[in-house]
N, C-alpha and C positions, 0 to 999 in steps of 0.2 A: 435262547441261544445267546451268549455271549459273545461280541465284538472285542477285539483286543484294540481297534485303534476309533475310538472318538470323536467326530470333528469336532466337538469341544474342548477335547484333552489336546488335540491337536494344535487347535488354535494361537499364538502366542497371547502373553498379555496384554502384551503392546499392542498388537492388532488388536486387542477387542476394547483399549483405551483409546485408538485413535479411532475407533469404530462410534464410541461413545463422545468422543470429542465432536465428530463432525455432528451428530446428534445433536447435542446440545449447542450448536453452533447453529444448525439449521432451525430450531426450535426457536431460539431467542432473537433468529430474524422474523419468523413467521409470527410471533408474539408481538414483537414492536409493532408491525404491520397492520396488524389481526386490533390490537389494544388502541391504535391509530384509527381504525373505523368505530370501533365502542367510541371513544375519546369524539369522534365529529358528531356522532349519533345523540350522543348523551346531550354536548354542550355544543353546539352549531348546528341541529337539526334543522331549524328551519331555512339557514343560509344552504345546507347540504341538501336539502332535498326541494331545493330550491334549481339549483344546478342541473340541467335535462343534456339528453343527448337522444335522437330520436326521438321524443315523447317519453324518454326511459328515465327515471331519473338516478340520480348520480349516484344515491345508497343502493339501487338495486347493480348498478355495473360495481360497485367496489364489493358489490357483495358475489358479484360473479369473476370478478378477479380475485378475491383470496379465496376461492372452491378450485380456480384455476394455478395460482401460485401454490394451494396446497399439494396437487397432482403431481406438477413441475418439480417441489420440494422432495415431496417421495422421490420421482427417477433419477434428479441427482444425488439423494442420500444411498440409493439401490445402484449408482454409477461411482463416488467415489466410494463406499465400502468394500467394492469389490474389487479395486483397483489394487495391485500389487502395490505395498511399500519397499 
C-alpha cells in the first residue's frame, strides 16, 4: 500500500539540518567530557583514583556521571529536535 505523504518527504531540510546540528553539538560536548576522563585515566591515574568520596573513588563516580550526562544528553537532544522552529 502506498502512502502519498511521508514524514520524510514532509520534513524540511532545514529541520533535519538543524536536527543534525544540535547532534553534532551535543556529541562534541559529550566527547570533550567523555575524552577528559580517558585523558585523567591514562595520564593522572594515580592522583584520580586517588580522590574518594564515600569510600568510592573518584574514576568510578566520573564514570557514573558520563552514563548519567549521557541519558540527560539523549532527553535534551529528544526535547530540542522536537521543538518547533
Amino acid at each position: 500500500m502506498l502512502h502519498s505523504e511521508n514524514k520524510v518527504d514532509t520534513e524540511s531540510r532545514k529541520e533535519i539540518a538543524r536536527r543534525e546540528k544540535i547532534g553534532l553539538v551535543l556529541l562534541a560536548f559529550f566527547s570533550f567530557i567523555y575524552f577528559g576522563f580517558i585523558a585523567l585515566c591514562a595520564f593522572a591515574n594515580a592522583w584520580f583514583a586517588s580522590i574518594a568520596w564515600l569510600d568510592v573513588p573518584a574514576t568510578v563516580w566520573y564514570g557514573f556521571g558520563l552514563i548519567a550526562l549521557a541519558l540527560v544528553i539523549a532527553g535534551l537532544y529528544g526535547r530540542l529536535s522536537r521543538t518547533i522552529s
